[in-house]
VOGU-3710 file (C-alpha; in Angstrom, 3 decimals, decimal comma):
1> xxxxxxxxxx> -12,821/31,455/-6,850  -11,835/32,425/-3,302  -15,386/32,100/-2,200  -15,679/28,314/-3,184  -12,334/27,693/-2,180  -13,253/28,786/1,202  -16,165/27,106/0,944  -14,643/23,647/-0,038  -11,743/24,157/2,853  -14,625/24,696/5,195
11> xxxxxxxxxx> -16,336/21,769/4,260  -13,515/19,694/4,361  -11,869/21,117/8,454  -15,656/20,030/9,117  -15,413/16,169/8,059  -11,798/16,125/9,418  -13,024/17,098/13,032  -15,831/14,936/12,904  -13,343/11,426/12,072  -12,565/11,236/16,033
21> xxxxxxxxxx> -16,623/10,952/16,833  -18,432/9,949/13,608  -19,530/6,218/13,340  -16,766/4,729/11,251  -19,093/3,127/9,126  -20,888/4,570/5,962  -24,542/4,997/6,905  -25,648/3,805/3,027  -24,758/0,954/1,585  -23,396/0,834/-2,472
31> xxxxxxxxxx> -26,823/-0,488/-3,303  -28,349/2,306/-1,271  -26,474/5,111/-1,972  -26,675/5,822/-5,364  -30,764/6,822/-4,585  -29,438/10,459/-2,991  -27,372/11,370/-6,736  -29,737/13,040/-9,574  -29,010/10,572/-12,327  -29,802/13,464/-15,065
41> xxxxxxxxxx> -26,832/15,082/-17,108  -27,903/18,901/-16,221  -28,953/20,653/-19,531  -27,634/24,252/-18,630  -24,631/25,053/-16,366  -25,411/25,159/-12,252  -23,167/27,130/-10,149  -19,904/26,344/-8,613  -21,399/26,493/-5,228  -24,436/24,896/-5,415
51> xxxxxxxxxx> -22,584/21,688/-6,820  -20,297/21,753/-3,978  -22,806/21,877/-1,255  -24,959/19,383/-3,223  -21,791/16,998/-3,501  -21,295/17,210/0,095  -24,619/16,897/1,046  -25,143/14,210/-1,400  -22,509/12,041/-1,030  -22,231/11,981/2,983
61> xxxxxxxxxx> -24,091/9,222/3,821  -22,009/7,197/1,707  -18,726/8,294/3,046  -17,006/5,991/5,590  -14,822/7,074/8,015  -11,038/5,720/6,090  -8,995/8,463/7,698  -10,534/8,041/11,642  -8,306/6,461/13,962  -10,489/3,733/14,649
71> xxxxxxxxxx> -10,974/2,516/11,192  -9,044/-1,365/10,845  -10,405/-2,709/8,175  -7,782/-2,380/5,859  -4,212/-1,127/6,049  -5,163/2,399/5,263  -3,945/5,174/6,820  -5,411/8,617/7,049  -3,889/12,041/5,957  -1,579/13,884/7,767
81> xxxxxxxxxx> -2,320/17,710/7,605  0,865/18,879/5,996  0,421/15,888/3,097  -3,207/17,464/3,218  -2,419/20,418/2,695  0,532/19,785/0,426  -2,155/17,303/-1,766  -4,932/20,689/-1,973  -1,155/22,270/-3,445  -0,758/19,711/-5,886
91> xxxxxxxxxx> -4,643/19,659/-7,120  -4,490/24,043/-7,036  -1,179/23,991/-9,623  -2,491/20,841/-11,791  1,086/20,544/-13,355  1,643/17,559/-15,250  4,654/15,978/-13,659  6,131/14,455/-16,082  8,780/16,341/-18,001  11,360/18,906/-15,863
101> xxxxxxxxxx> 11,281/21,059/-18,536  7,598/22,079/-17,871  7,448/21,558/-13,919  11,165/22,116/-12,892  9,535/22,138/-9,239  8,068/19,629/-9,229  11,036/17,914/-11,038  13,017/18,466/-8,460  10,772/17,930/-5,307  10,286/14,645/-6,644
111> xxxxxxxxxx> 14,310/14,196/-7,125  14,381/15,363/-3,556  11,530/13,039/-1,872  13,131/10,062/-4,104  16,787/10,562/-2,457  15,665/10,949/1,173  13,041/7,694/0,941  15,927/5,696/-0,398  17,782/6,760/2,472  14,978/6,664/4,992
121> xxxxxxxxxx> 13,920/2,637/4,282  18,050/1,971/4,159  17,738/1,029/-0,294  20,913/1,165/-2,050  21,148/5,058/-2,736  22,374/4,597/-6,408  18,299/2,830/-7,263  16,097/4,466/-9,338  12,399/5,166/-7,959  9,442/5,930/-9,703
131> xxxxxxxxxx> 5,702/7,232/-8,032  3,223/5,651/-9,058  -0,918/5,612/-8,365  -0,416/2,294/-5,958  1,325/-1,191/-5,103  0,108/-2,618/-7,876  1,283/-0,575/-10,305  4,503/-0,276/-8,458  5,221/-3,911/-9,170  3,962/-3,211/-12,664
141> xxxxxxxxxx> 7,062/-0,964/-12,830  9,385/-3,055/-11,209  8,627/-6,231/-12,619  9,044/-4,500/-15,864  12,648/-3,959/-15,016  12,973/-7,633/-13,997  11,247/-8,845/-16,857  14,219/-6,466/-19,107  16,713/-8,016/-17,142  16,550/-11,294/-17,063
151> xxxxxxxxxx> 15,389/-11,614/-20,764  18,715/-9,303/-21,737  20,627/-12,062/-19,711  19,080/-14,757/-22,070  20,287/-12,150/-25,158  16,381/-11,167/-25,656  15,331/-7,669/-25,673  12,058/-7,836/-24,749  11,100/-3,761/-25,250  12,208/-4,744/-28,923
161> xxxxxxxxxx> 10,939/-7,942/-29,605  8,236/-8,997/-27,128  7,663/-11,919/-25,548  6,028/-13,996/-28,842  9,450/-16,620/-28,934  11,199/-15,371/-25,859  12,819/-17,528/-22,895  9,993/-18,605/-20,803  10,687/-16,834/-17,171  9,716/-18,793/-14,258
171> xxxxxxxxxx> 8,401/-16,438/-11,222  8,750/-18,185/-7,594  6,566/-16,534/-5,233  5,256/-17,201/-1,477  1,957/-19,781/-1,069  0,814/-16,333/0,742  1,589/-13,607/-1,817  -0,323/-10,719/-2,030  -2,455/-11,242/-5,032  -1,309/-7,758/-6,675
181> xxxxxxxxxx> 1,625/-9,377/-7,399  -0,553/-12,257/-9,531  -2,179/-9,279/-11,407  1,039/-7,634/-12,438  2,422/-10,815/-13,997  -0,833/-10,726/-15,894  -0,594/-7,221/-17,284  3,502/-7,688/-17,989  2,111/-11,249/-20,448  3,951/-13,631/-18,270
191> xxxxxxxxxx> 0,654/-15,172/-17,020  -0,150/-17,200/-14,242  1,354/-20,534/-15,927  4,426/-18,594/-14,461  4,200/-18,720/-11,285  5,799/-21,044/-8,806  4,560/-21,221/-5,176  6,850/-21,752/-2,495  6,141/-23,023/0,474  5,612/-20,553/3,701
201> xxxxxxxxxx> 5,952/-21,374/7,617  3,069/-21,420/10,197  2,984/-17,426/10,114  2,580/-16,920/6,217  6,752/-16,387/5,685  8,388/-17,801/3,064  10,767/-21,242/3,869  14,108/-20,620/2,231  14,858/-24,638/1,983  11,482/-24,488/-0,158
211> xxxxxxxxxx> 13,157/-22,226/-2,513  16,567/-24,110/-2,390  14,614/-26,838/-3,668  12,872/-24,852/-6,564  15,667/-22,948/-7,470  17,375/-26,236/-8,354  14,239/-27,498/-10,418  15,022/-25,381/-13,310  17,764/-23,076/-14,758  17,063/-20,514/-16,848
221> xxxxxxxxxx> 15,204/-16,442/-16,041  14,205/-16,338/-12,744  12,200/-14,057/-10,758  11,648/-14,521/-6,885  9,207/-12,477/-5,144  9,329/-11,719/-1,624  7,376/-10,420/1,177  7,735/-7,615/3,831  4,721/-7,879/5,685  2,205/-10,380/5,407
231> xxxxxxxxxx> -1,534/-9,058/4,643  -3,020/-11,491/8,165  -0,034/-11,560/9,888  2,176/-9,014/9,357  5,345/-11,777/8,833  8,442/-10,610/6,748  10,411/-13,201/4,909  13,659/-14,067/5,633  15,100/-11,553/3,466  18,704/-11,894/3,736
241> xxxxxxxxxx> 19,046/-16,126/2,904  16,091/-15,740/0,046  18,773/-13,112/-1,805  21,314/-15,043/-0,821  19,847/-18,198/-2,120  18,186/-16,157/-5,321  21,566/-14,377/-6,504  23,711/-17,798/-6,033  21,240/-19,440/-8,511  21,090/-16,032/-10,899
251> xxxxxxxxxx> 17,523/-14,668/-9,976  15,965/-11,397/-9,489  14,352/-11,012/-6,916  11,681/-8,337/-5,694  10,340/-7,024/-2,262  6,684/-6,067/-2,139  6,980/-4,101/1,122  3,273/-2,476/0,441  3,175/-1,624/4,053  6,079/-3,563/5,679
261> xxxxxxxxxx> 8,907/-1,571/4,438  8,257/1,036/6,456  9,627/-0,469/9,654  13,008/-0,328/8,043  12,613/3,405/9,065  12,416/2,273/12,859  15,560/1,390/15,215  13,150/-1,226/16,907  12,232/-2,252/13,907  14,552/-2,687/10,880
271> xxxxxxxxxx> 16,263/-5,730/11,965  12,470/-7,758/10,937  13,746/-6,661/7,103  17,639/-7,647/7,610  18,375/-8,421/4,083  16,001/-6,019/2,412  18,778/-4,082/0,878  19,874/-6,638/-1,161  17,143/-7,209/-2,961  16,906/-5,726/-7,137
281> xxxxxxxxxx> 13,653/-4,200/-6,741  11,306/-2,752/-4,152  7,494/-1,927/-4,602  5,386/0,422/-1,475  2,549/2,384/-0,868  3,199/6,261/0,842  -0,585/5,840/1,202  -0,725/2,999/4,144  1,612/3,683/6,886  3,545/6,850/5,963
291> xxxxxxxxxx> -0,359/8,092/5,857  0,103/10,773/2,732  -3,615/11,222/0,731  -4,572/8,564/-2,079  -2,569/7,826/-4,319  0,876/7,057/-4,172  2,816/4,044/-4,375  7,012/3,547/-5,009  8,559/1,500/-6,899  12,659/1,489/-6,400
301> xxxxxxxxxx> 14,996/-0,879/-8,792  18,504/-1,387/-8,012  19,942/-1,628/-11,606  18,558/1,774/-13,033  18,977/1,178/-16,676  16,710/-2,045/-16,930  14,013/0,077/-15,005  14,891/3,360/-17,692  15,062/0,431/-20,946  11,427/-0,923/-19,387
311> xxxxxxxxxx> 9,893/2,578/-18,690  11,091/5,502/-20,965  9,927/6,438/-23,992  10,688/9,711/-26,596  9,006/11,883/-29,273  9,816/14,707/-31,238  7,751/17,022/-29,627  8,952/16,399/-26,104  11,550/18,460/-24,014  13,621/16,092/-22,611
321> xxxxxxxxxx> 17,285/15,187/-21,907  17,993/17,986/-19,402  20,115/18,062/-16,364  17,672/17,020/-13,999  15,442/13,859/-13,766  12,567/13,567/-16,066  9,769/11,093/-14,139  8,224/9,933/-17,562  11,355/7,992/-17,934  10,425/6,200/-14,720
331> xxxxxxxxxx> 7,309/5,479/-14,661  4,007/3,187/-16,984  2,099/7,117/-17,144  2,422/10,019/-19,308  0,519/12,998/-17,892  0,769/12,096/-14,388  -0,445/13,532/-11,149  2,702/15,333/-8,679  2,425/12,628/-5,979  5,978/13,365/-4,739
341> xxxxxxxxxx> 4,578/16,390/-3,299  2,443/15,337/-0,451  5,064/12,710/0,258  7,492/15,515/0,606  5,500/17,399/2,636  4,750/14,096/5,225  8,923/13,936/5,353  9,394/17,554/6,126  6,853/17,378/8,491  7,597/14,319/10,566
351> xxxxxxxxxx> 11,458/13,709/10,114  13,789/10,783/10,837  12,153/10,519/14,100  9,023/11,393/13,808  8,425/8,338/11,249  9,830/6,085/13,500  7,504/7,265/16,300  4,687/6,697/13,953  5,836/3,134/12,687  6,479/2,049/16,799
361> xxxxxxxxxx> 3,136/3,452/17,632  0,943/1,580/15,518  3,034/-1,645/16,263  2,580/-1,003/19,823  -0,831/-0,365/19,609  -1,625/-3,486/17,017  0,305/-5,118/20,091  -2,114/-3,991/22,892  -5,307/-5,098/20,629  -3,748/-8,999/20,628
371> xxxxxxxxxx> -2,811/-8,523/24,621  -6,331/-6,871/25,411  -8,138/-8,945/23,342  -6,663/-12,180/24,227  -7,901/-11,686/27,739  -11,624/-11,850/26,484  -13,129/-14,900/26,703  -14,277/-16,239/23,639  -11,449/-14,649/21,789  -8,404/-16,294/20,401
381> xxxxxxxxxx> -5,720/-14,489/19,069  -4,243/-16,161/15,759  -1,260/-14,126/14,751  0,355/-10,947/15,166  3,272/-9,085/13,432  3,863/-5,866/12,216  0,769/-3,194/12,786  -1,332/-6,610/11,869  -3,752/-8,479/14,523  -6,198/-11,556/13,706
391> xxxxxxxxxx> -8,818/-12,963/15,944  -11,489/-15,448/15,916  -14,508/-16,392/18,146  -15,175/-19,897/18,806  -16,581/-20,363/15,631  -16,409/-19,432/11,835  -20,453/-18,611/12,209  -19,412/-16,433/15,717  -16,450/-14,674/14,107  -18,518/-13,703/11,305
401> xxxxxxxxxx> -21,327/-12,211/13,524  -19,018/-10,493/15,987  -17,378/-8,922/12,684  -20,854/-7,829/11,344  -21,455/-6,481/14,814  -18,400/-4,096/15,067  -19,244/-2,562/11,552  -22,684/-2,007/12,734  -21,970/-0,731/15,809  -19,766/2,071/14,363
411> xxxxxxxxxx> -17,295/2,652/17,078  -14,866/1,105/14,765  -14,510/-0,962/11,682  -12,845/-4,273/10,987  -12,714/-6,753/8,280  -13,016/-10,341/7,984  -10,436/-12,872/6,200  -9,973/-16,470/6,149  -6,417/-17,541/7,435  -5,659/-21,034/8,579
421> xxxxxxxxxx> -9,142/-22,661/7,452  -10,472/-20,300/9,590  -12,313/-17,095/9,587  -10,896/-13,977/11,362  -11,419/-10,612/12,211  -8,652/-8,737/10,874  -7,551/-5,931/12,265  -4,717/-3,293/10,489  -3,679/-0,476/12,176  -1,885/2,097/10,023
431> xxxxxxxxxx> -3,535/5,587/10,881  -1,317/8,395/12,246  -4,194/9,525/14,839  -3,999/6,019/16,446  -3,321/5,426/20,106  -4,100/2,965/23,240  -7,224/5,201/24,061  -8,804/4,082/20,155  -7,521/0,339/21,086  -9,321/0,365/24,456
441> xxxxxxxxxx> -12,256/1,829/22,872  -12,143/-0,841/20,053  -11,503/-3,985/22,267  -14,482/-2,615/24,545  -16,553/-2,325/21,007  -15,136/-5,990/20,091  -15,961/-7,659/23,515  -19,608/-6,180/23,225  -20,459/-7,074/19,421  -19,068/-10,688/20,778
451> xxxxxxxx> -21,731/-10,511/23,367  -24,311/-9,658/21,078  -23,894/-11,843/18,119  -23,080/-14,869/21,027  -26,760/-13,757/22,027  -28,366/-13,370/18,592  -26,940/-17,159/17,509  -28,885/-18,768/20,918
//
């Protein structure tokens, strides 16, 4: 066991020194890459080893470059080595973190990690949390609660008696939601019929007289979901008037901060999510900016017994009800991975400060790309906000080439959206190694892939 454990450690300092120079591309495509697998189930057992240097081997030219410095594409961070290290933990004890009573540890690391994020992104300290695999499933959770409460306001319990015959709850969201939040109405049976858009401001932000105005159209369960960081542009919603607005009229209303929330852990920062606090529920990933290994995503809920009524379940068998917080009651899973613990260890690692740092850097640097980039001809810069930057050539058919060019080219990797009637490159910086040398190196890459695909269009 040592042996392969070495082994796999080995293999895996080797890809981590390689993210600074490696192409940040894959060098196989999905199509491609399933040709280097042997598609036959083996017929007698192979040894450890040997299926660890054939996985490696294997699956390399299929692995892209997600934790390098100069990957953009989307907001993904990388891994910070104590999270690393703390995840390899987490894998090596396989608890499952559900019940206290079997993983008291664990248990309580997660009690821990739950108090000081709740503290760290300013929440009300008395909110519930739950860890979950993602944002998605952190609205999942959170919506859940909303879905209890405003149904119990109506006098309908909904864990009892479903939705079949319940009030019908009306969902206002942002024209530029992120679509996770679509797909979570969908698995909680509300369905799209739900949903209300609102209408946003030049930058993708929610207009609060927009949701005066729908607020007024109908009285009854309301849900309003807001935004802290806008997928193109990085824009927050004005936080503080839509609670304002949404508690005067009854409604619950819910924050997905996937990646935004985290500036609420900087000084320079926090005042972009003034407001935030007063929101019922919160849903974020530890996997984008705080940079801890996939998966993790938070959910946080303000009134702690709708999120318990929407989440917990018993049985006979289990060993619950002691003095310290069992996460089954918290969260959609029953066996359930420890994600608390890499989170923990990012914490420990960086402190009060050294999250801040990491939250200024990125914005700084997402700042230089615009200012660099905007001195290129042929570039125009489109928005920028948060650790979020999006450009376009001259042309849909030129920004589309230039983005094809900077994939191919390797030195880094962005992605291409539509925003505005336009197409963009898109470019999300969230990984811890980031600084202005990766930038320069990425504008340079940029300027030359819009030289090239300018060329290849003549």
């Amino acid at each position: 066991m040592r042996d392969l454990l070495t082994a796999a450690a080995g293999h895996a300092a080797s890809y981590m020194e390689s993210l600074n120079d490696r192409p940040v591309r894959a060098e196989l495509d999905p199509s491609a890459i399933g040709d280097a697998f042997d598609w036959s189930l083996p017929e007698h057992p192979i040894d450890a080893g040997l299926v660890l240097d054939e996985l490696v081997e294997q699956a390399e030219p299929g692995i892209a470059a997600l934790g390098s410095p100069r990957y953009f594409g989307f907001v993904i961070g990388g891994a910070l080595p104590a999270a690393l290290a703390a995840d390899w933990m987490t894998s090596t004890w396989d608890q499952n973190a559900g019940l206290a009573a079997i993983t008291p540890s664990l248990a309580a690391i997660e009690e821990l990690t739950g108090a000081w994020l709740l503290d760290l992104l300013g929440l009300p300290r008395t909110a519930s949390f739950a860890f979950v695999t993602g944002c998605q499933m952190a609205h999942v959770t959170a919506l859940a609660a909303a879905r209890q409460r405003v149904l119990a306001d109506e006098g309908w319990d909904v864990g009892r008696d479903g939705l079949i015959g319940a009030p019908a709850i009306r969902v206002l969201v942002g024209e530029e939601r992120h679509v996770t939040v679509d797909r979570a109405l969908r698995l909680l049976g509300l369905g799209s019929s739900a949903l209300r858009p609102v209408a946003v401001d030049e930058r993708g932000a929610m207009r609060p007289a927009a949701l005066a105005e729908e607020l007024l159209r109908h009285r009854g369960p309301t849900i309003v979901c807001a935004q802290a960081g806008n997928v193109n542009t990085g824009a927050v919603d004005p936080l503080d008037a839509i609670c304002r607005l949404s508690h005067r009229a009854g409604a619950w209303v819910h924050v997905d901060g996937a990646f935004g929330m985290w500036a609420a852990a900087s000084p320079s920062h926090r005042e972009l999510l003034r407001g935030c606090a007063d929101a019922d529920s919160w849903a974020t990933d530890a996997h984008k900016w705080l940079n801890v290994p996939y998966d993790c995503g938070l959910a946080f809920v303000a009134d702690r017994e709708a999120h318990m009524r929407a989440m917990s379940v018993t049985a006979s068998y289990l060993e619950q009800g002691g003095p310290v917080r069992d996460p089954l009651d918290w969260t959609p899973e029953f066996s359930r991975r420890a994600r608390a613990v890499p989170v923990y260890a990012a914490l420990r690692s960086l402190g009060r400060s050294g999250v801040a740092e990491l939250v200024d850097r990125l914005c700084a640097c997402a700042e230089r790309f615009a200012a660099r980039l905007a001195e290129h001809e042929g570039i125009e810069v489109a928005a920028q906000g948060l650790n979020q930057v999006l450009v376009h050539a001259d042309d849909d058919e030129a920004t589309d080439a230039m983005v094809a060019e900077v994939q191919r080219d390797g030195t880094a990797w962005m992605s291409a959206t539509t925003w505005g009637g336009r197409r963009c490159m898109r470019i999300s910086v969230s990984n811890w190694q980031t600084t202005y040398v990766d930038v320069d190196r990425s504008v340079e890459a940029i300027a030359r892939a819009l030289r090239c695909s300018v060329g290849s269009t003549l």
